[in-house]
FIKOLKOL-423603 format. One record per residue (C-alpha): residue number from 1; residue in one letter; x, y, z. Coordinates in nm, 3 decimals. Example, Ala and Ser with C-alpha at 12.3 -4.5 7.8 and 13.67 -1.06 7.14 Angstrom:
{i: 1&aa: A&xx: 1.230&yy: -0.450&zz: 0.780}
{i: 2&aa: S&xx: 1.367&yy: -0.106&zz: 0.714}
***
This chain:
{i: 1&aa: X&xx: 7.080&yy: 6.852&zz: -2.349}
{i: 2&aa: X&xx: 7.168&yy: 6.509&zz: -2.287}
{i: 3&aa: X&xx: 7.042&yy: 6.255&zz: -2.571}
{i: 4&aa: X&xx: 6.851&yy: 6.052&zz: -2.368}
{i: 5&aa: X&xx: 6.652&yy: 6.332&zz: -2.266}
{i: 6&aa: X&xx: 6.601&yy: 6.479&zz: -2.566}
{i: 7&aa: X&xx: 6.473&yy: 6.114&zz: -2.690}
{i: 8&aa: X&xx: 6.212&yy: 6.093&zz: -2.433}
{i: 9&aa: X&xx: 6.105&yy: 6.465&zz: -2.558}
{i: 10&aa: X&xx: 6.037&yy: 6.327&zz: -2.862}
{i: 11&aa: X&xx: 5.858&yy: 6.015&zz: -2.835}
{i: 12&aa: X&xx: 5.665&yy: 6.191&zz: -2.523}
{i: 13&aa: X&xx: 5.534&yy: 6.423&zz: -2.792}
{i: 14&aa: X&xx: 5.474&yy: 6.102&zz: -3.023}
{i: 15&aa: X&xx: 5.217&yy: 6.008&zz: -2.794}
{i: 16&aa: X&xx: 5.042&yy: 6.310&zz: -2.717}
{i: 17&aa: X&xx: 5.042&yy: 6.332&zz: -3.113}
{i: 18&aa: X&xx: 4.843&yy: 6.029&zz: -3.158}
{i: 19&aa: X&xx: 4.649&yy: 6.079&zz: -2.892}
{i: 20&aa: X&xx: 4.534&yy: 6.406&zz: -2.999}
{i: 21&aa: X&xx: 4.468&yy: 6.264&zz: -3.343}
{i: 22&aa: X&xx: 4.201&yy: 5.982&zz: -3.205}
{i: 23&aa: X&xx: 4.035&yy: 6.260&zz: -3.023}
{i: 24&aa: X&xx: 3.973&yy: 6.451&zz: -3.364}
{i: 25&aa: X&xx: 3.826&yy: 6.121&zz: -3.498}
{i: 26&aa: X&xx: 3.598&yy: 6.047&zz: -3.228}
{i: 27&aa: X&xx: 3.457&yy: 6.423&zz: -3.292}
{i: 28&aa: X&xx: 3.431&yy: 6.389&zz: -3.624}
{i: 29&aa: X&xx: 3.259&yy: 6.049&zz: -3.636}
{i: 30&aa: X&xx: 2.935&yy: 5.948&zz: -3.683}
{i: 31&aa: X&xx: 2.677&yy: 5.930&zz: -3.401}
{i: 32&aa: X&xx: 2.599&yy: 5.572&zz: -3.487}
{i: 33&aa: X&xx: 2.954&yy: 5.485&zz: -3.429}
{i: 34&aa: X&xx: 3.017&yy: 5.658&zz: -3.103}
{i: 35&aa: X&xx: 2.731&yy: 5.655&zz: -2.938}
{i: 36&aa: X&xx: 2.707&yy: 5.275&zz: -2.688}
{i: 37&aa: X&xx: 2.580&yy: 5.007&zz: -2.837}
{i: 38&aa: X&xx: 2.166&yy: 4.916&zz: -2.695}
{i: 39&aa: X&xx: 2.037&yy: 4.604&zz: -2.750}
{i: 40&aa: X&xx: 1.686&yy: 4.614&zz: -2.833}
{i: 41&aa: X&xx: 1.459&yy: 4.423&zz: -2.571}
{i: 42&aa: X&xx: 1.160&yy: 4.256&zz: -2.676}
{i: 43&aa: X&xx: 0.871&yy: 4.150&zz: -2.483}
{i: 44&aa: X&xx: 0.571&yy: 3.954&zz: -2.630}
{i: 45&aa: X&xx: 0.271&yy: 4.146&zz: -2.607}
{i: 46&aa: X&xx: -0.075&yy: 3.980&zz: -2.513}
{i: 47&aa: X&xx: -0.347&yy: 4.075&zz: -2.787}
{i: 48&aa: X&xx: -0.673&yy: 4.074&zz: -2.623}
{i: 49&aa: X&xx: -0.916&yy: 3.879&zz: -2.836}
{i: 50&aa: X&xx: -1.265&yy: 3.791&zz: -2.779}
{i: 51&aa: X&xx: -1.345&yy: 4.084&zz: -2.517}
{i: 52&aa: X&xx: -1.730&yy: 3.993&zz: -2.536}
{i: 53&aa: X&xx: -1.638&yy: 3.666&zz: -2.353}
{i: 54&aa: X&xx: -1.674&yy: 3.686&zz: -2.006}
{i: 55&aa: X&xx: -1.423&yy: 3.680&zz: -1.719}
{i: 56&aa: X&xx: -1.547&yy: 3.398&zz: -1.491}
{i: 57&aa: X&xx: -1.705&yy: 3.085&zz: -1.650}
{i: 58&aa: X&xx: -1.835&yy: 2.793&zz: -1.455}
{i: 59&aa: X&xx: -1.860&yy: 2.402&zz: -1.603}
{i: 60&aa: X&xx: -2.222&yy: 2.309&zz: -1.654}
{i: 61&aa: X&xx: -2.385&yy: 2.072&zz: -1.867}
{i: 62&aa: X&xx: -2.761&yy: 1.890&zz: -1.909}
{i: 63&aa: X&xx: -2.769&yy: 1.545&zz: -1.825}
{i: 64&aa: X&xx: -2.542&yy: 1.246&zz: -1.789}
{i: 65&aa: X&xx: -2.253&yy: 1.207&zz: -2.002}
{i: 66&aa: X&xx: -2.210&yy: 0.830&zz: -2.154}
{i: 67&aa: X&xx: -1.792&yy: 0.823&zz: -2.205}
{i: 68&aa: X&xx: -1.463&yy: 0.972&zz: -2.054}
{i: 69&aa: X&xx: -1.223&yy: 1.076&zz: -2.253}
{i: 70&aa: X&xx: -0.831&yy: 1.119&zz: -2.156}
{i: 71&aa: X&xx: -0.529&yy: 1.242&zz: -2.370}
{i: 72&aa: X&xx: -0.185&yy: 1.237&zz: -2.227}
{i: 73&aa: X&xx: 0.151&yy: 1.290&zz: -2.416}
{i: 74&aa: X&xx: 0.385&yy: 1.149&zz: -2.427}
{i: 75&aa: X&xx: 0.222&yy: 0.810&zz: -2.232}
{i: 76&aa: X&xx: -0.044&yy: 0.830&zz: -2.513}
{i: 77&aa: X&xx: 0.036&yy: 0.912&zz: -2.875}
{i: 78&aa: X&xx: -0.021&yy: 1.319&zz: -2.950}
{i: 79&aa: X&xx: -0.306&yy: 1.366&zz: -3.081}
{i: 80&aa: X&xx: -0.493&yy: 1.062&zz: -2.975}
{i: 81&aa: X&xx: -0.777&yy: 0.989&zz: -2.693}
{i: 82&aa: X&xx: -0.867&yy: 0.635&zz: -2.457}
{i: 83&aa: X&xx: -1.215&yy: 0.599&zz: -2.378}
{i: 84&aa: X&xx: -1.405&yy: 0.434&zz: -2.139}
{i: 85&aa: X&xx: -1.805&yy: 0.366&zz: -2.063}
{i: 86&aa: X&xx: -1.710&yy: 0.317&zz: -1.696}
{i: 87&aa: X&xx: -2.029&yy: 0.483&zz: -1.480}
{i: 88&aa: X&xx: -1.818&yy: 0.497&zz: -1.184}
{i: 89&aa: X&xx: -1.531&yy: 0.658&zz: -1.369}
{i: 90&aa: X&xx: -1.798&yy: 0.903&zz: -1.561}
{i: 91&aa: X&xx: -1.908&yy: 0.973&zz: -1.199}
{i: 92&aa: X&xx: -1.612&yy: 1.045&zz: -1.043}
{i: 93&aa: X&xx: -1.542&yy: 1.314&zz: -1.370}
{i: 94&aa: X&xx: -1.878&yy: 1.486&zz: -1.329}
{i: 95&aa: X&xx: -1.836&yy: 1.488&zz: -0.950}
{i: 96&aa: X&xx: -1.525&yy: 1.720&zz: -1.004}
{i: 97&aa: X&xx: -1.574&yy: 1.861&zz: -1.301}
{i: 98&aa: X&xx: -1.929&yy: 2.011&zz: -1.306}
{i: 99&aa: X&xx: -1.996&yy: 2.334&zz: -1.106}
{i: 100&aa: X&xx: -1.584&yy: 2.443&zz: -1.091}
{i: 101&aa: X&xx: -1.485&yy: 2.819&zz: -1.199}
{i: 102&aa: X&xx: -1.259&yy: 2.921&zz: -1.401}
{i: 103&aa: X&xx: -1.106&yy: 3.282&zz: -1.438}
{i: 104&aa: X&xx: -1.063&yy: 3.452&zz: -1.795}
{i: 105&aa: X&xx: -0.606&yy: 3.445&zz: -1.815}
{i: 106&aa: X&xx: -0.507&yy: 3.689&zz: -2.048}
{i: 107&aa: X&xx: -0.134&yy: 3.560&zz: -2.046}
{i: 108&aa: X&xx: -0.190&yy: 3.220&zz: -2.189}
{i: 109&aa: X&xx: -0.101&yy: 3.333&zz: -2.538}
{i: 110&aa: X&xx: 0.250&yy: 3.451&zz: -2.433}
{i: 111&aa: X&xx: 0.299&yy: 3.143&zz: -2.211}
{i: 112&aa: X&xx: 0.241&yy: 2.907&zz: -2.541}
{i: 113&aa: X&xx: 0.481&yy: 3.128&zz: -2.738}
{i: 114&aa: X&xx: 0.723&yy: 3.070&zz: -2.426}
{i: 115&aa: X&xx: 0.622&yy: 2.745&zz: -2.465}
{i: 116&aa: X&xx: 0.699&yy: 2.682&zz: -2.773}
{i: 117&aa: X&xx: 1.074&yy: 2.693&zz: -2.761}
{i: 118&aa: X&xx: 1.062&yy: 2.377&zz: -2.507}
{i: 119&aa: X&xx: 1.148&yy: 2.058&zz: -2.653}
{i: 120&aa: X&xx: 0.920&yy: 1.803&zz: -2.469}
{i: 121&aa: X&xx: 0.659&yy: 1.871&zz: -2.237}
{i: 122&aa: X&xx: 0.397&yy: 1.700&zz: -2.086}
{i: 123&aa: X&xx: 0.018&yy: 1.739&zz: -2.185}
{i: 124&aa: X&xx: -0.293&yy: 1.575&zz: -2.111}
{i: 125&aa: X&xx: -0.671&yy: 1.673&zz: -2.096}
{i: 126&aa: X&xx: -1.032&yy: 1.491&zz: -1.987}
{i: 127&aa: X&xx: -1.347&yy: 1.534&zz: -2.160}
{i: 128&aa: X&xx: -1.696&yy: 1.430&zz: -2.076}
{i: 129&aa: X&xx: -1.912&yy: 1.312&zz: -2.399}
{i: 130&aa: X&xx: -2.237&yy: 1.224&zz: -2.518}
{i: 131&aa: X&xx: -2.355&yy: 0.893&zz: -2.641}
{i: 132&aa: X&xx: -2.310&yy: 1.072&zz: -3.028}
{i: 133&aa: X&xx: -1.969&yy: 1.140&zz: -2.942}
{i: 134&aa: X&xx: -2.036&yy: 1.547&zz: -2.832}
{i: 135&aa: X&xx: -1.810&yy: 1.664&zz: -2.593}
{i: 136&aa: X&xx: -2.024&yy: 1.814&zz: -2.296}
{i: 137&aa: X&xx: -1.677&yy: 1.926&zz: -2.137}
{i: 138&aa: X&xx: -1.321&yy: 1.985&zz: -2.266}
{i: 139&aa: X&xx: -1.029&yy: 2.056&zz: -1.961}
{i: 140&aa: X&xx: -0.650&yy: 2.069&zz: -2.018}
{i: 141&aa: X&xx: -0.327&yy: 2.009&zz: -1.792}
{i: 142&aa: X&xx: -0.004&yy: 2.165&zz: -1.883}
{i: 143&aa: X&xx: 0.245&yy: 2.087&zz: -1.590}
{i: 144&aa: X&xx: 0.453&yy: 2.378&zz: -1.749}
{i: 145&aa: X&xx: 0.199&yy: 2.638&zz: -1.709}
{i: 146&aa: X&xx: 0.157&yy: 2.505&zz: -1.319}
{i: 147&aa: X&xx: 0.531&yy: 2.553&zz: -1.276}
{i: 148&aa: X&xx: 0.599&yy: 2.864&zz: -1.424}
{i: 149&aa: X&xx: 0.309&yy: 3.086&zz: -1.461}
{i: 150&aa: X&xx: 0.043&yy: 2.943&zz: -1.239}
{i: 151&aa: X&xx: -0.231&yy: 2.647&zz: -1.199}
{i: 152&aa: X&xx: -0.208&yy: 2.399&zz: -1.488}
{i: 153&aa: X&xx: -0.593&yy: 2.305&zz: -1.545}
{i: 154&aa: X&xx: -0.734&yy: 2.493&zz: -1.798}
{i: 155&aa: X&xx: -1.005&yy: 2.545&zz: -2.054}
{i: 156&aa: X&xx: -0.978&yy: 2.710&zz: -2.416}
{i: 157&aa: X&xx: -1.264&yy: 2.882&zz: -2.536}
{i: 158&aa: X&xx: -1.146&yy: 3.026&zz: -2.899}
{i: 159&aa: X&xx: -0.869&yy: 3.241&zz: -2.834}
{i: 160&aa: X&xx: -0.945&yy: 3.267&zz: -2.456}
{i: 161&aa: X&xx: -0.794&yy: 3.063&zz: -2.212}
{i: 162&aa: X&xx: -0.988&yy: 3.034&zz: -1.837}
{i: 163&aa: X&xx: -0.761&yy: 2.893&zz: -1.535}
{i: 164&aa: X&xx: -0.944&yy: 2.686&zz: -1.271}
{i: 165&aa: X&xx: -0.987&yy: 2.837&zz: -0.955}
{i: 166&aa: X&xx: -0.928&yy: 2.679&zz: -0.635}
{i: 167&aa: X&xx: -0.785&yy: 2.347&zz: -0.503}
{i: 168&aa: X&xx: -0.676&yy: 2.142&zz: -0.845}
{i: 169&aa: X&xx: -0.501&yy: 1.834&zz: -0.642}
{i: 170&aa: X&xx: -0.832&yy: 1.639&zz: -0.691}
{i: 171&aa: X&xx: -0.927&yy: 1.634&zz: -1.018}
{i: 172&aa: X&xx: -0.518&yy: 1.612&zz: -1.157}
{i: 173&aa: X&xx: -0.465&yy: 1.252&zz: -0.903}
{i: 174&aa: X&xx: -0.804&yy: 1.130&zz: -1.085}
{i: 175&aa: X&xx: -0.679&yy: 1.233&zz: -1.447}
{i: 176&aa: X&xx: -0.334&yy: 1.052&zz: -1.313}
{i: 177&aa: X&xx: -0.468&yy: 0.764&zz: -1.211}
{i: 178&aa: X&xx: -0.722&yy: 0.738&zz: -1.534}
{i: 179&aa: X&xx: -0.409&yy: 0.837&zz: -1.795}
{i: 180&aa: X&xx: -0.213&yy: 0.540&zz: -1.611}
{i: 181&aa: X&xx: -0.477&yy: 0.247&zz: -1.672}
{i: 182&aa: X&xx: -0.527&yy: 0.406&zz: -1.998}
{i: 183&aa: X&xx: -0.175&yy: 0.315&zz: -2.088}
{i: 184&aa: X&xx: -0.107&yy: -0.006&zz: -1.942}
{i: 185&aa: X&xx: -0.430&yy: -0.133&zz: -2.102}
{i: 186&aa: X&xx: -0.405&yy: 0.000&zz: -2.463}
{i: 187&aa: X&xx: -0.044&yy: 0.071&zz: -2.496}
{i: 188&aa: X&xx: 0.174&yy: -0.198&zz: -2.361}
{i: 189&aa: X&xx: 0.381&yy: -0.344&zz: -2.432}
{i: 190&aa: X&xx: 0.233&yy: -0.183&zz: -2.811}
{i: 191&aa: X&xx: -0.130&yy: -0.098&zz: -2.900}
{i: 192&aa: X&xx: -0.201&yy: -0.309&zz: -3.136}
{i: 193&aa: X&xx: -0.084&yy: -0.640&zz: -2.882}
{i: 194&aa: X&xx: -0.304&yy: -0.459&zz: -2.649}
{i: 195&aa: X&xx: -0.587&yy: -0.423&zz: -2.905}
{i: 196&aa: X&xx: -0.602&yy: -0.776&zz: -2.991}
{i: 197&aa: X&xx: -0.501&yy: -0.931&zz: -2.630}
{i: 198&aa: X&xx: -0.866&yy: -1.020&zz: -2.604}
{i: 199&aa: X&xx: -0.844&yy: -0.933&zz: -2.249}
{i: 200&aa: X&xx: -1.152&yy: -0.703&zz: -2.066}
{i: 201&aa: X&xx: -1.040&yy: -0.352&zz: -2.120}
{i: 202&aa: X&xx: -1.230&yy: -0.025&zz: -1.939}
{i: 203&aa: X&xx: -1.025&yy: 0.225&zz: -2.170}
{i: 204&aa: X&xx: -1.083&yy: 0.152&zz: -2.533}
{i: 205&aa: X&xx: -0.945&yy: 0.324&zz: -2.898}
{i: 206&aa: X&xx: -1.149&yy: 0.571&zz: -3.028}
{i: 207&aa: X&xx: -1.252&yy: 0.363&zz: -3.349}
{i: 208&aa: X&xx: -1.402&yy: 0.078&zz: -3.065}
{i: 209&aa: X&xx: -1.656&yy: 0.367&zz: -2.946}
{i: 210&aa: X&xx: -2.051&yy: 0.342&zz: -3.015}
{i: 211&aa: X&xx: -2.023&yy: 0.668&zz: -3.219}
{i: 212&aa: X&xx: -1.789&yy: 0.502&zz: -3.434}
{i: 213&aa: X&xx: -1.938&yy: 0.177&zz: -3.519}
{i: 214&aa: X&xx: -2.076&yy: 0.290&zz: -3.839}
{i: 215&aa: X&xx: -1.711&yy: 0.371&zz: -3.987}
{i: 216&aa: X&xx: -1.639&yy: 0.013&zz: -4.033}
{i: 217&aa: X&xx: -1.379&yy: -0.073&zz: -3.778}
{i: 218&aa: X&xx: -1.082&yy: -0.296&zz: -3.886}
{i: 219&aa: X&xx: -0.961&yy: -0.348&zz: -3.553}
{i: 220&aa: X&xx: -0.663&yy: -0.236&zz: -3.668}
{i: 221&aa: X&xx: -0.435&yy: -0.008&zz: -3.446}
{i: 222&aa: X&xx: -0.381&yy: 0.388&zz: -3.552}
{i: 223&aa: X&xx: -0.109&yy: 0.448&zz: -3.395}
***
């Protein structure tokens, strides 16, 4: 036999050698380490809270409210409300506020967990109050929500969340429009300039509101 041949014999039988060898291994290893690797995949789960509360709930309230109330971030510090005594404004609020549905969402819960991870956001709300400062009505916007999981007006009961039904174009261009004066008149070009301007304002601070007089206002800005 030549010896080239009989080289290529041998390292032929090298091979099958080592080959046979990792086979043995792979037999004799654990599951764990042959078996494919799974990734675990977790999915929030919604925990249904509150199941005496009902599905459908509809804005009501006795008599006239006295103030309007908006919120907005980030145009208005978090955390912090405008006011106004307008009766036209207060009106306009009632007019399409009062009497709307809204439908029990069981998903809200997972949605703010989503939401959570976001850095930023846009938030606002509108309230209807009494001349002691009650709030007759409470409603939140969360352009988020409207984008991703479905209409963006909302009201939180506890742990429940209830979606407004129907057309929503209305009452978001009022809260808008409302959120936008609220700015330019206490928060430019900084809120305590805008505070002590002198000029007529219809959105004031919360400390400036009747319910508040007996605090002792400073005048001096919060924010």
């Amino acid at each position: 036999m030549r010896r080239s041949a009989r080289i290529g014999l041998i390292v032929l039988a090298l091979v099958i050698a080592v080959i046979g060898v990792g086979v043995l291994g792979m037999i004799f290893l654990p599951a764990a380490v042959t078996e494919p690797v799974v990734k675990p995949v977790t999915q929030s789960v919604e925990l249904l809270t509150g199941d005496d509360k009902p599905e459908t709930i509809t804005v009501d309230f006795d008599g006239q409210p006295t103030a309007l109330g908006i919120s907005n971030y980030p145009l208005i510090q978090l955390g912090a409300t405008r006011y106004t005594m307008d009766a036209s404004l207060i009106d306009k609020a009632s007019e399409l506020l009062k009497g709307k549905a809204f439908k029990r969402w069981y998903g809200y819960a997972s949605y703010r967990v989503k939401a959570n991870d976001m850095v930023g956001g846009c938030r606002s709300s509108i309230e209807l109050d009494t001349a002691s400062g009650d709030k007759l009505c409470d409603v939140s916007y969360d352009p988020g929500y409207e984008g991703n999981e479905g209409p963006g007006i909302y009201i939180l009961d506890g742990d429940a969340a209830y979606v407004m039904e129907g057309e929503q174009v209305d009452l978001n261009n009022f809260m808008d429009q409302c959120i936008q004066d609220a700015y330019e008149q206490t928060c430019l070009p900084d809120p305590q300039t805008a505070r002590d301007s002198g000029s007529a304002r219809t959105w004031l601070f919360e400390d400036e509101m009747p319910w508040n007089a007996d605090l002792g206002c400073t005048g001096s800005a919060k924010e």
